[in-house]
N, C-alpha and C positions, 0 to 999 in steps of 0.2 A: 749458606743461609742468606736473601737476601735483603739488602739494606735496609731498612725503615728510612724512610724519606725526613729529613728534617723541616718540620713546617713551623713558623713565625705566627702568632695573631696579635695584633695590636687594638687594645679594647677588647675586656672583658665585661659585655654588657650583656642580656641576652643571647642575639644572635653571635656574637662571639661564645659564650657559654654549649650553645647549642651545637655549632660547628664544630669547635673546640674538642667537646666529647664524643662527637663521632670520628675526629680526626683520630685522636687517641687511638684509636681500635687499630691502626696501621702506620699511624707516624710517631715519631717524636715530636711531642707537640711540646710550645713553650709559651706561653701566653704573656702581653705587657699590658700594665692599664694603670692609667696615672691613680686610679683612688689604690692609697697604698692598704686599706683595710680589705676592699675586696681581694686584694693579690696574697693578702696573710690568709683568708681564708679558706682561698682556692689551695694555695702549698700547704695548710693542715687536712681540708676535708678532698681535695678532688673538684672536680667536675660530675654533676647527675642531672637528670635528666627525666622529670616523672620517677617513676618509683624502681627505676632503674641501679644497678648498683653503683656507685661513684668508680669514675675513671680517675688514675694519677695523670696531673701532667706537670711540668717544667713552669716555672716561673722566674719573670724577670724583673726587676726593680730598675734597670738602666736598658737604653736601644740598645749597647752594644751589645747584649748576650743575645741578642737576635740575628747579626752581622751574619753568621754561618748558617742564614736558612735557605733552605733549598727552594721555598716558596712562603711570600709574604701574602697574608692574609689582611685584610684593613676592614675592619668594625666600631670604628669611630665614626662619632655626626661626622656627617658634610663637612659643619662650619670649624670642627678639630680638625680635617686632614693633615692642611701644610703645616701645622705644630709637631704634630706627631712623628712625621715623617722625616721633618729637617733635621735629627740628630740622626739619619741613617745615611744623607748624601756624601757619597763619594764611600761609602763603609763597604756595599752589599756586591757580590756577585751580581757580574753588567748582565749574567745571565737569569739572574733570580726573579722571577714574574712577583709584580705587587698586583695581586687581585684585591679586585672592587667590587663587591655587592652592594657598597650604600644605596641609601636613598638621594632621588632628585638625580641634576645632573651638573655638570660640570668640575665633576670631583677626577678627570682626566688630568684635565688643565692645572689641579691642584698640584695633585702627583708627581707632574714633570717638572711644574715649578722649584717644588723639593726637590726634585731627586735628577734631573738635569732631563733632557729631549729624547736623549735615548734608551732609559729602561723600559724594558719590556711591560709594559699594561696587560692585564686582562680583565675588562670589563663584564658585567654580568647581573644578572635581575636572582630573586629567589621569592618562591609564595610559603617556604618556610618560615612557620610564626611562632617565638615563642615570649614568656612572661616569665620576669625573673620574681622568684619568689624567696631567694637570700643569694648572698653573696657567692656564685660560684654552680646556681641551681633554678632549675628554669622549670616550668611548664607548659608541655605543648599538646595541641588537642588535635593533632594529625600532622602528612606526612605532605612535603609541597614539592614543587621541582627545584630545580635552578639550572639556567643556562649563562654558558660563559662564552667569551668571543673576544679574537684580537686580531693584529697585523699579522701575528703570526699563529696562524691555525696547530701547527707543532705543540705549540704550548699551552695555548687551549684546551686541547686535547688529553694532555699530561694532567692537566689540572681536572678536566673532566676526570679523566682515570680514578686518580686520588681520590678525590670523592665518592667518586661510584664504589672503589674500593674500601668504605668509611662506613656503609650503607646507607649512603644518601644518593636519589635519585637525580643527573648531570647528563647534560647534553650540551655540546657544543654549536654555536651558530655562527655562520659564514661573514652575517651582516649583525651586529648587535644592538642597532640603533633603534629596530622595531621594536625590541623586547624592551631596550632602553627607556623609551617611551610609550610602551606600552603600558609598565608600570607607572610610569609617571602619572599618567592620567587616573589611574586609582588611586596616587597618593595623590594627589589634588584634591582629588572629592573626597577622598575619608580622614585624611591626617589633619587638617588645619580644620577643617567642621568637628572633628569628633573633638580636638582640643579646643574649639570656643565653646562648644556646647557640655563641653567635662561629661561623657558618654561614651559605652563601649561603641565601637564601629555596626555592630550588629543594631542598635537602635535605629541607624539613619533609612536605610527603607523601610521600616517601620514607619516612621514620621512624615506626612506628606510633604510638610515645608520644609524637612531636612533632606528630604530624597529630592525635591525642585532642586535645591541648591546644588544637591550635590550632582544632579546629573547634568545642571547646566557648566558647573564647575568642568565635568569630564566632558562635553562637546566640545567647549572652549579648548582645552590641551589637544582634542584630538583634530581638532579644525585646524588649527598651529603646525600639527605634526603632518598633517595633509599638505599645507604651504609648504613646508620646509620637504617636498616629495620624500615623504617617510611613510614608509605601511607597513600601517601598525597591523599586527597580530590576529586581531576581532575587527566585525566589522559593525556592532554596536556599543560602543562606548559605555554604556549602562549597564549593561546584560553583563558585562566585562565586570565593572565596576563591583555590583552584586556577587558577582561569581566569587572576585578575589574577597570579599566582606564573610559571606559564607561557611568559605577556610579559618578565621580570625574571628567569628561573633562577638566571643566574649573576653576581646581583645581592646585594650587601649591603646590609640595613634601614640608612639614614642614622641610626637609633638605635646601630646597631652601631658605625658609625664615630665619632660622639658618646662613645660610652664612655671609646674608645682615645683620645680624641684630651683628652679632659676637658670639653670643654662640656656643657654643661647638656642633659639628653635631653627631647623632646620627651612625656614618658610622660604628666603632666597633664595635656594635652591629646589623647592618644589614650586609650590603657587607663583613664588617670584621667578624664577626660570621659566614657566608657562607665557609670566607677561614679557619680560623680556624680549624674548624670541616673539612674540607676536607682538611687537612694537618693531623689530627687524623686518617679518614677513609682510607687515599690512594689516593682519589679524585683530579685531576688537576683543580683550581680554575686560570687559569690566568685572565679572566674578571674580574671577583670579585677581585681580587688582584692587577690589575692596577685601577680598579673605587675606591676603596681605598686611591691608592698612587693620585689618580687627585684631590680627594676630600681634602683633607690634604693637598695637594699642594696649591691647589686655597684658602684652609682656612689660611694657612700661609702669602700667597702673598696678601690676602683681609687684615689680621693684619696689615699686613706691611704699608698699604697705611694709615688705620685711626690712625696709631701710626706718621707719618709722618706731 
């Protein structure tokens, strides 16, 4: 008989919930996530998924019962990575891949900081959307892809497998920088708009002045990714943008829920990674760089109130 692969996920949010339960179906899954009530609820009810039967999986209250995983998974914001991760350096198999689906970019850089220069990455994009509706249980309104990619295509591959093996739809790409930002440029125009505006993503083409914004917001990331000789995916920035809104209508930007809830938003590494990199390239970002100063604004003056 053989093995079931032992796989890691760290954050049990959503798409960790989501993944999580399809991993079940072939691995030994073990899940970590600092809210210790989600992690009780998950080790009494399972993992579910729409009106799916609950999956059992492993649960962990410390990184080390994670040490002996065959493949790390990361579902944390951005701005969690290097927390998450610094109680696994020097722990894990040099060969054990940490895969990256976050949002935004430079959650690379995060990675190796924790975890030293040379463990294996595998980066990757996913138009899998879901909403947690309790602790451990999601809902989702369709089926999205995901592609992964790294230095080392071997392991890419591996990981694609898993997946595809999970019944979740994985493909591996050669270059992952397109796909890298290709998303980005949708989470630019729908994540920080849908959270100043507290609206599912699906209103913003509806809205004329929310669809201006949001589609000057995605020329802007993709004019960037132009300089930076990246090519992207589509080759209308909008049409794209819509397409991935579509998949998620009655979805709200995990930035939106970040607001309400008081964590840290994920914005420097989307809208502020767009300016960034085009303050590097030459590139005029003023969209992206007011949707910044709004985000932060509104994050400050929401402080203000629950500290009152």
């Amino acid at each position: 008989m053989e093995q079931r692969p032992k796989v890691g996920i760290v954050g049990a949010g959503a798409m960790g919930t989501l993944f999580g339960f399809h991993l079940a179906q072939t691995c030994d899954v073990t899940m970590l996530d600092a809210n210790i009530a989600t992690i009780a609820a998950i080790e009494h009810k399972g993992l579910a998924v729409n009106d799916q039967a609950p999956r059992r999986v492993s649960v962990a209250r410390r990184a080390a019962e994670l040490y002996g995983s065959q493949i790390l998974f990361l579902f944390v914001k951005a701005v969690d990575t290097l927390g998450a991760l610094r109680p696994f350096a020097g722990e894990l198999d040099p060969v054990t891949p940490i895969v990256s689906l976050q949002n935004g970019v430079g959650n690379e850089d995060a990675i190796r900081t924790a975890l030293g220069g040379a463990v294996p990455i595998i980066l990757g994009i996913t138009t899998e959307s879901a909403v947690t509706t309790a602790p451990g249980i999601v809902h989702t309104s369709g089926r999205g892809n995901t592609v992964v990619g790294s230095a080392s295509p071997s392991a890419s591959r591996t990981v694609a497998e898993v997946l595809t093996a999970s019944g979740l739809q994985a493909a591996v790409a050669y270059d992952i920088r397109p796909h890298l930002w290709g998303k980005l440029v949708a989470n630019c125009a729908i994540n920080a708009l849908s959270a100043i505006l507290d609206c599912d993503a699906g209103v913003i083409p509806k809205d004329a002045n929310a669809a201006h914004l949001a589609e000057a917001l995605a020329d802007e990331a993709a004019a960037v990714a132009a300089a930076m000789k990246i090519n992207l995916p589509f080759v209308n920035p909008w049409q794209y943008v819509t397409d991935v809104i579509a998949v998620g209508a009655d979805a709200r930007s995990s930035m939106a829920f970040d607001l309400a809830s008081g964590h840290p938003s994920e914005i420097d590494h989307i809208n502020g990674a767009v300016v960034a990199f085009g303050r590097r390239v030459g590139v005029p970002t003023p969209y992206n760089d007011a949707m910044v100063r709004l985000v932060k604004s509104k994050q400050a003056l929401l402080d203000l109130r629950r500290q009152a």
